[in-house]
C-alpha positions in Angstrom: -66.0 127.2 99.3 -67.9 129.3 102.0 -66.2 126.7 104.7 -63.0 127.0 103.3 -62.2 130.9 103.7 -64.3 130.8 107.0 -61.3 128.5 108.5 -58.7 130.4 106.7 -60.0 133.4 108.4 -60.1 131.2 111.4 -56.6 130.4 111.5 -55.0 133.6 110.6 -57.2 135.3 113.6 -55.8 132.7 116.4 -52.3 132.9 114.9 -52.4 137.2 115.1 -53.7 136.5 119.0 -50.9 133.9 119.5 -48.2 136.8 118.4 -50.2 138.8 120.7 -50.3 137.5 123.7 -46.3 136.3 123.5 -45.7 139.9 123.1 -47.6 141.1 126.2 -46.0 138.0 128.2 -42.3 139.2 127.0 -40.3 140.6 129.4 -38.0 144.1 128.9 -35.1 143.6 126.7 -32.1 142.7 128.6 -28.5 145.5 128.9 -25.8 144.7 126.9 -23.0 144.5 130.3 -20.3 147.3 130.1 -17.1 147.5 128.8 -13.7 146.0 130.1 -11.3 149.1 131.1 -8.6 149.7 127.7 -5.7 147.4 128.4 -2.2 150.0 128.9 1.3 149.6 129.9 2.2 151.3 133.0 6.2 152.4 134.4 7.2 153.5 137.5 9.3 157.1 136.8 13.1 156.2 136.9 15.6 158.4 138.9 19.2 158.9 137.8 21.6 161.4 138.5 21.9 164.3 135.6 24.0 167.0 134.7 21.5 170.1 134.1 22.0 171.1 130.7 19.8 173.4 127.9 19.7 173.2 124.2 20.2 176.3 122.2 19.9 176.9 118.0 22.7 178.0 116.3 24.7 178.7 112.9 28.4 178.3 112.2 30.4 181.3 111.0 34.1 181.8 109.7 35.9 182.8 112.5 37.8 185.1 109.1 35.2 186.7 106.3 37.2 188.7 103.2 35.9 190.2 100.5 38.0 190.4 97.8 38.6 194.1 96.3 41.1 195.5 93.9 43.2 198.7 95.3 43.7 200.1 92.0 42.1 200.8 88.7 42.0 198.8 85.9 40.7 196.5 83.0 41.0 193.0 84.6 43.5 190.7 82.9 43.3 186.9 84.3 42.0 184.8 87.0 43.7 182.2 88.5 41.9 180.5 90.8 39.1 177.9 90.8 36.2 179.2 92.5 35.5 176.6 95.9 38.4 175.7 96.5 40.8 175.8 99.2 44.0 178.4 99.0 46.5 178.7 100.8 47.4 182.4 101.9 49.2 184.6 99.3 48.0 182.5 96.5 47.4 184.9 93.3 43.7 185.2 92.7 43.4 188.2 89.8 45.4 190.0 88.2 44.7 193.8 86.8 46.9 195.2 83.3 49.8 196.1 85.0 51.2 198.0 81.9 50.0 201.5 83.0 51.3 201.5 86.5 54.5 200.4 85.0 55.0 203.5 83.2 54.0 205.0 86.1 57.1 203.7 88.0 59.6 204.6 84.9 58.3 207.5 85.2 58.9 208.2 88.8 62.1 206.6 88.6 63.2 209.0 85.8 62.2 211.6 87.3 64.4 210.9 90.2 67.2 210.5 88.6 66.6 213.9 87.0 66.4 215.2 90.5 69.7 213.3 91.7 71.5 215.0 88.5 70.5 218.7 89.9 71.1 217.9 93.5 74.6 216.6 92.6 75.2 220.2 90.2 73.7 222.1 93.5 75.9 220.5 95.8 78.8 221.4 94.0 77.8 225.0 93.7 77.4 225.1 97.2 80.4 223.4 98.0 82.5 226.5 96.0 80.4 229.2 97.3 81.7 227.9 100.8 85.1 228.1 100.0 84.3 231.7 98.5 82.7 233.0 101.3 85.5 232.0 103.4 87.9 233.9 100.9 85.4 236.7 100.5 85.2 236.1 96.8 81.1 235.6 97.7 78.5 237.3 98.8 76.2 235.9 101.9 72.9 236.2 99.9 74.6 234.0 96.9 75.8 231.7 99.9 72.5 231.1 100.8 70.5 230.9 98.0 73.0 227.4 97.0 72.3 226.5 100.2 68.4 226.2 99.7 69.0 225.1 95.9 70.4 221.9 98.2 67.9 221.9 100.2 64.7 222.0 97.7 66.4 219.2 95.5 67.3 217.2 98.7 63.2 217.6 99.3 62.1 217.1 95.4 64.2 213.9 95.7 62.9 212.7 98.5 58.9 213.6 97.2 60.3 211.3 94.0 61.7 208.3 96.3 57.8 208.5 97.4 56.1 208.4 94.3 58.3 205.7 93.2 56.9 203.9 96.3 53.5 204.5 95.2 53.9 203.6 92.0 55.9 200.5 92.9 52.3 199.5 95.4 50.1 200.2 92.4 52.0 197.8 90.6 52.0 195.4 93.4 48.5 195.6 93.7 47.7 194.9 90.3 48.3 190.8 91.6 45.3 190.7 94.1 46.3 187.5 96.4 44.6 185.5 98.9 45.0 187.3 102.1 44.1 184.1 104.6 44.3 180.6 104.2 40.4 179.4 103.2 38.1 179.1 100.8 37.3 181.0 98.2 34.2 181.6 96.6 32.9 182.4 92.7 34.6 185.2 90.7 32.3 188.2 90.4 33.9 190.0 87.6 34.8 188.6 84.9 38.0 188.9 82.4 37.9 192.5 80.4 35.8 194.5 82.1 37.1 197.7 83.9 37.8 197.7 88.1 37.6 200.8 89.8 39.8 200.4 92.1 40.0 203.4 94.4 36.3 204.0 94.4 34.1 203.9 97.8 32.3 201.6 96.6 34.9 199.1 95.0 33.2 195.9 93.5 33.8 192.7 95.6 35.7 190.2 93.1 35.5 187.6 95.4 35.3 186.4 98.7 36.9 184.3 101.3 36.1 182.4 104.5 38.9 180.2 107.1 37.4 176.8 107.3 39.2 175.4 110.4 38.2 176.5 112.8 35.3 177.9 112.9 33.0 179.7 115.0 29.3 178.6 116.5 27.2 181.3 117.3 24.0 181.1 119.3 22.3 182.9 121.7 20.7 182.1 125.5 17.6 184.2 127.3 18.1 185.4 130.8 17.5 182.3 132.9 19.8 180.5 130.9 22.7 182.9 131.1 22.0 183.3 135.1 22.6 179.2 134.8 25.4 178.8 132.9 27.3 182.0 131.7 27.1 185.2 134.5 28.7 183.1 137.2 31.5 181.8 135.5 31.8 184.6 132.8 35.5 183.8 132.8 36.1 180.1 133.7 36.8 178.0 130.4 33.2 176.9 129.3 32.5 173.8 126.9 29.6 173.7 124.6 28.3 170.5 122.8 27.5 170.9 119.0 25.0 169.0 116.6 24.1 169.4 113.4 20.4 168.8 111.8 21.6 165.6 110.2 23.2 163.9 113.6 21.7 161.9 116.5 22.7 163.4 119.8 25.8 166.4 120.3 28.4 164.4 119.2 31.2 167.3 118.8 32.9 169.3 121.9 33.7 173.0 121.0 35.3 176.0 123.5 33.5 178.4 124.6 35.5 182.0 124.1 33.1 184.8 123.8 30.1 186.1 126.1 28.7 189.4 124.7 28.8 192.5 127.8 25.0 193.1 127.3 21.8 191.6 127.2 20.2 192.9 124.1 16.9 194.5 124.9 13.9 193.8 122.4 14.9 190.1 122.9 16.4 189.3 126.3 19.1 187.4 125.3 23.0 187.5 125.6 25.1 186.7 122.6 27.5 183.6 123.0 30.3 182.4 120.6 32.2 179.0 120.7 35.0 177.8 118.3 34.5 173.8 116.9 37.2 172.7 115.2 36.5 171.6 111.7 39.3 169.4 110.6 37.6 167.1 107.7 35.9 170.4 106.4 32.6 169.2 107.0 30.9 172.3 108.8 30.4 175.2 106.0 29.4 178.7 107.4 26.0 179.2 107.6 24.9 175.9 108.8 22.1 175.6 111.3 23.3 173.5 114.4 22.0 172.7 118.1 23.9 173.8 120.8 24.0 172.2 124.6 25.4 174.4 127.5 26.3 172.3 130.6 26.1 173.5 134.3 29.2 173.9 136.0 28.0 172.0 139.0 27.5 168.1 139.6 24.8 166.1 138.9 21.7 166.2 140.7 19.1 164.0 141.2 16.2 163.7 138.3 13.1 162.4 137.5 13.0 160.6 133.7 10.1 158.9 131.9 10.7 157.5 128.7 9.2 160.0 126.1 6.3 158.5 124.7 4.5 158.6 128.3 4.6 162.6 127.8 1.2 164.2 126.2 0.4 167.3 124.7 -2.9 169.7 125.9 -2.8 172.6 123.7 0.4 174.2 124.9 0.7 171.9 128.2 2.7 168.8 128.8 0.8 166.2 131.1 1.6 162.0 131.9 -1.2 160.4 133.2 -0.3 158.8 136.8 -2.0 155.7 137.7 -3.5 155.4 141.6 -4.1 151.8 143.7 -7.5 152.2 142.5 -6.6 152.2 138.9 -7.5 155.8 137.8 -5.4 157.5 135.5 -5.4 161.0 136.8 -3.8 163.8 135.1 -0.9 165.5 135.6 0.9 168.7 133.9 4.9 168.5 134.1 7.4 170.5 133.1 9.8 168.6 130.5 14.1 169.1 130.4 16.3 167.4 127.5 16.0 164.3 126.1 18.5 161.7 127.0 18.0 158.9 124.6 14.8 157.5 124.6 13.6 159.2 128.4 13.0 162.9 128.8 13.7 164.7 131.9 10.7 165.6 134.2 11.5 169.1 135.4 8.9 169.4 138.2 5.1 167.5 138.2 6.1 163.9 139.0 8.0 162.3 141.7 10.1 159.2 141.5 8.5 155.9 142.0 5.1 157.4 140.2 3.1 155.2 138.1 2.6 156.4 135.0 0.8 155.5 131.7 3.7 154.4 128.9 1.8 152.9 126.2 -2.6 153.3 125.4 -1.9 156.8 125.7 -4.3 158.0 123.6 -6.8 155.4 124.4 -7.4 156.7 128.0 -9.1 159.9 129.2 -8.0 161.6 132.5 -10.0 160.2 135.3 -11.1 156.7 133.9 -10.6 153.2 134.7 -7.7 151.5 133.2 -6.3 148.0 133.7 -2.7 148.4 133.9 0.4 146.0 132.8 3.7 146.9 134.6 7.0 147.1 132.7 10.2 149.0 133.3 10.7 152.5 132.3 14.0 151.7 130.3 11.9 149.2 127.9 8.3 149.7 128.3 7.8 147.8 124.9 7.7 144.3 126.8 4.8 144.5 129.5 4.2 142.0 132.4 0.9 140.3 133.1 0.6 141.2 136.7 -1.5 144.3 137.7 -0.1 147.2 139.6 -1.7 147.8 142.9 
């Protein structure tokens, strides 16, 4: 037994040396080797010729905006109109009890024939005091005073012509009608209650807004209105419209209004252009993007497709790739968007190579192994490597 665990002893000693001794005979671990540089796609910056061109924000507004008030008082009889739709101009809307200002008129109307009846009596009497005077059978002061009988009746019938005018208006304006061709809106009284008519502050009943055309107003800083507007203030100007739910500025509208002023606390200059509005899409208040065009030709301009453009807080950069691979960044200036490539301002010159795809896998400065492919379609890469 003594023999036994002397040789187990034995053999568990030279096996702890063997460990040992491989361990001091080891050599250092060996270095995992580095990493490949990230794989990108890589496009030379594309130059085209491009009319210069700015986006503006927008709403639509009738070009004609009515509310709808009585001009006399009343209890309100009917409605006839269905609220949102389209009327035509002189289309009856409400209508006010026209019963009191109808014995207004009979009134007026008997009164002037109550006038006529003394003016003819008066007439005659001053037709025989003539002939008396002439025969001496008169005196001048009775002359006279059948002279200005005449004349007062000739005045109170003329003051009862005028209130049977008035009278005949209030009665006219008891049938409130549509006074433009639009749309109207909901009715804000209702049948039965009372309208005053002739106070300051006359309720609105309704209101009305023309739907074709209609007007697009926006407006442009400083640097935009040097561009575009100061120089040709009077030349016919053309403005491209689109609205939040389009692709693009796919309707043309006129240009007819450039406010005299640039409005202080926010440096910008009121514009105005009329769209037409045929299918009675475009609704006032409506937000919509507006494009002003320069009135010269096209120039020269750098584009990269959109994607290739990143954001550094509140910068814009692409990262340009050099013969030695290094993707090196750049801040540029962006334009408009045309399609899928946005207009490079200033920062990048034609011909550059610049990173299109891997964006974000790439920090400015590093190693990158680039795959060429053109700038209209960067979505198909080549295998070569750009130099």
């Amino acid at each position: 037994m003594y023999l036994m665990a002397v040789n187990r002893h034995a053999r568990l000693f030279w096996a702890a040396w063997t460990l040992l001794l491989g361990a001091c005979h080891r050599g250092p671990p060996s270095q995992s080797a580095p990493p490949s540089p990230p794989t990108v796609t890589v496009a030379a910056a594309i130059e085209r010729n491009v009319q210069s061109s700015d986006e503006f924000p927008g709403r639509i507004e009738a070009i004609d905006l009515v509310k709808i008030r009585a001009r006399v008082s009343g209890y309100l009889q009917s409605i006839h109109f269905k609220p949102g739709s389209e009327i035509k101009r002189g289309t009856l809307l409400f209508v006010v009890d026209p019963r009191p200002f109808e014995a207004q008129r009979s009134e007026a109307q008997a009164e002037l024939a109550n006038t006529n009846a003394r003016l003819m009596l008066a007439r005659l009497e001053q037709t025989r005091q003539t002939q008396m005077l002439v025969d001496r059978a008169t005196s001048r002061r009775e002359y006279d005073a059948a002279v200005a009988a005449v004349q007062t009746l000739e005045a109170a019938r003329s003051a009862d012509l005028a209130s049977i005018e008035r009278a005949r208006l209030n009665l006219e304006y008891t049938r409130v009608v549509a006074p433009i061709d639009g749309r109207v809106g909901k009715d804000e009284i209702t049948v039965g209650n009372l309208i005053q008519g002739d106070a300051p502050d006359s309720p609105v009943l309704t209101t009305m807004v023309s739907i074709d055309p209609v007007y697009v107003a926006f407006e442009v800083d400083e640097q935009a209105y040097l561009k575009y507007l100061g120089a040709v203030r009077d030349a016919p100007l053309s403005a491209d419209v689109g609205f939040a739910d389009e692709t693009g500025f796919p309707h043309q509208a006129r240009l007819d209004f450039v406010d005299n002023q640039v409005v202080a606390n926010t440096g910008t200059v009121r514009a105005r252009a009329v769209l037409a509005n045929p299918d009675r899409r475009f609704t006032p208040g409506l937000f919509v993007r507006v494009r002003l065009h320069a009135a010269g030709a096209a120039a020269p301009t750098v584009l990269v497709v959109d994607r290739a453009v990143g954001t550094d807080q509140n910068r814009r950069f692409v990262l340009v790739v050099g013969a030695d691979h290094h993707a090196n960044y750049r801040e540029v200036h962006l334009g408009r968007q045309l399609g899928p490539l946005r207009v490079i301002l200033n920062g990048l010159r034609a011909g550059e190579i610049v990173v299109v795809n891997g964006l974000q896998r790439v920090r400015p400065g590093s190693v990158v192994t680039p795959q060429t492919a053109p700038m209209e379609d960067p979505s198909t890469p080549s295998n070569a490597a750009r130099g």
